[in-house]
C-alpha positions in Angstrom: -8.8 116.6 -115.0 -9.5 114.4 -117.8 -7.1 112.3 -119.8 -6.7 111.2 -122.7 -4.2 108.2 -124.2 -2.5 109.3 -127.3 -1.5 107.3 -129.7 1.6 107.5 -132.6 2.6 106.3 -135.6 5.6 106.8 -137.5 5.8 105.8 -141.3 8.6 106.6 -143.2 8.7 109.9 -141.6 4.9 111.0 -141.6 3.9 111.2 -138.0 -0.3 110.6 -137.4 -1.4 111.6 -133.6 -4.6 111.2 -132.4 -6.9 110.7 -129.3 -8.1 107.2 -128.2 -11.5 108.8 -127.8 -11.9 109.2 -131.3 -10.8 113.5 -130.9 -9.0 115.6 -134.1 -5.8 113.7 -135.7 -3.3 115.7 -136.8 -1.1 115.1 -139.2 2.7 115.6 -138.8 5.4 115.9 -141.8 8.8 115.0 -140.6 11.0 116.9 -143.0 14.4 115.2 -142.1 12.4 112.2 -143.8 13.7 111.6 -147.2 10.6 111.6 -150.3 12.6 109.5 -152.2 14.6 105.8 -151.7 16.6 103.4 -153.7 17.1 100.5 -154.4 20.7 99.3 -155.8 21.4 96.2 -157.1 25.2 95.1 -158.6 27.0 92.1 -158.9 25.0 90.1 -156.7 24.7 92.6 -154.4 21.4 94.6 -152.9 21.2 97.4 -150.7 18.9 100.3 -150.0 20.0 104.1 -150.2 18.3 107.0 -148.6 20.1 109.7 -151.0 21.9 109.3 -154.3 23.1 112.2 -156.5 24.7 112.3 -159.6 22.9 110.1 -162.0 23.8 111.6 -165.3 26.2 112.6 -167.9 28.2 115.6 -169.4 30.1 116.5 -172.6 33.0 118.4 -172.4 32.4 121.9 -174.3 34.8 122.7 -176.7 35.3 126.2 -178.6 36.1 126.5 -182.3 36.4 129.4 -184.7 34.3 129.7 -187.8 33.8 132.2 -190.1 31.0 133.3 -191.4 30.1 136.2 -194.2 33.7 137.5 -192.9 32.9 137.4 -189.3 35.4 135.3 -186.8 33.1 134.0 -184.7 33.3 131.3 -181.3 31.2 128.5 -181.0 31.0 125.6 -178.3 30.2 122.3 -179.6 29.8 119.2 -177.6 33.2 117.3 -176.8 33.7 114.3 -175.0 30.8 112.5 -173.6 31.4 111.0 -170.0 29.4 109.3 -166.8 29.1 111.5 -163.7 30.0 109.9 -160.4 27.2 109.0 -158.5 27.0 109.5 -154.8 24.8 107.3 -152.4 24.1 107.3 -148.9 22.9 105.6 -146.4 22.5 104.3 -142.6 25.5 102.1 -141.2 24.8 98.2 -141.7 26.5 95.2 -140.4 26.9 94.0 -144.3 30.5 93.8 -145.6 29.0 93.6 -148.9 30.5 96.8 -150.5 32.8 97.3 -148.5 34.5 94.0 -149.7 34.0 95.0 -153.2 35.7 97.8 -152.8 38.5 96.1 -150.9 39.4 94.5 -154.3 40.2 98.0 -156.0 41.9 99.1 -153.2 44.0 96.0 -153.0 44.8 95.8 -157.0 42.6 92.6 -157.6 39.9 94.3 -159.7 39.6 91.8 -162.1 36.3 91.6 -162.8 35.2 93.6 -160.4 33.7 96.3 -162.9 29.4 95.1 -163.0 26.7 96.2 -164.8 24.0 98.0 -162.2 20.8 99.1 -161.8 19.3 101.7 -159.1 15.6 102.6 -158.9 14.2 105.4 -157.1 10.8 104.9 -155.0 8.3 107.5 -153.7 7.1 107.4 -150.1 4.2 104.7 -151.4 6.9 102.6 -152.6 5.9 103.1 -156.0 8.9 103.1 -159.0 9.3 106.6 -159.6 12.8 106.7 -161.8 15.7 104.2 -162.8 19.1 103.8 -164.3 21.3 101.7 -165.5 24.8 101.9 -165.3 27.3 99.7 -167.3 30.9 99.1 -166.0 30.1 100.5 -162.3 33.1 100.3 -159.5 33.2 101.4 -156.0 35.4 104.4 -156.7 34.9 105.4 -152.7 33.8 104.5 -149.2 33.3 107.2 -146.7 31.7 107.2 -142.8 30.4 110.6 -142.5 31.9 112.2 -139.7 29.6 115.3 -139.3 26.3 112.4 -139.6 27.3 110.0 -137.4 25.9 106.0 -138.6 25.8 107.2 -141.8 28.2 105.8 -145.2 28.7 107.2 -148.5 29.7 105.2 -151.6 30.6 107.4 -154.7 30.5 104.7 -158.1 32.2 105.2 -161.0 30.5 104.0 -164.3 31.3 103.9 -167.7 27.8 104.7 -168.9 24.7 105.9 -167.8 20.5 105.2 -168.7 17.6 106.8 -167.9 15.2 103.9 -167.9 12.1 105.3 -166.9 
């Protein structure tokens, strides 16, 4: 019986086995892996996020009557403009780093606390794909996924949001 060493890499999800004697590789796709990362950086602060959600921002719709030619008619016009939250996660670190920023709301010492940001999103080659600014961004919520376990998700609250690129 002849046998045969196998070999495996794993890289950022994508999983490549193949024979030492040179035999058929065959490539894996891991599809818990995410396709997308990103990089946050506020206040001093840096970290890495393997989901965010919520990078954008909504009017309120309000309804007005006009007439027109002797018809009452309804339209919706755009109200309100406002920042969505945005929601990141990511795998449990030993950094205190937000969760010391957040401290400050949480104790009433916000101060200053409110920082311009920036998040960019990168493709599995690491290459920019997508980023925002966001002006006036606070740690509005820490959370340690109970059903994930190892996992924490931040929602921010901003002011205003930019679609850089």
């Amino acid at each position: 019986m002849k046998t045969t060493s196998r070999f495996i890499s794993v890289l950022f999800g994508a999983v490549v086995v193949s024979s030492a004697s040179g035999g058929a590789v065959e490539n894996v796709i891991d599809n818990s892996a995410p396709l997308v990362y990103y990089e946050f950086s506020a206040g001093g602060v840096t970290t890495y996020f393997t989901d965010c959600k919520g990078m954008g921002s909504q009017n309120e719709v309000e309804q007005t009557r006009v007439s027109a030619r002797g018809e009452n008619l309804t339209v919706k016009i755009p109200g309100r403009l406002s920042a969505k939250n945005i929601t990141c996660s990511k795998g449990l670190t030993k950094s205190m780093d937000l969760w010391t920023w957040r401290q400050q709301f949480v104790s009433g010492r916000s101060g200053r606390s409110r920082v311009d940001a920036t998040l960019i999103a990168y493709d599995q080659a690491m290459t920019p794909i997508a980023e925002w600014s966001f002006n006036g961004l606070w740690p509005a919520a820490i959370d340690f996924n109970e059903t994930t376990p190892g996992k924490e998700t931040i929602v921010f609250a901003a002011d205003q949001v930019l679609r850089l690129r």
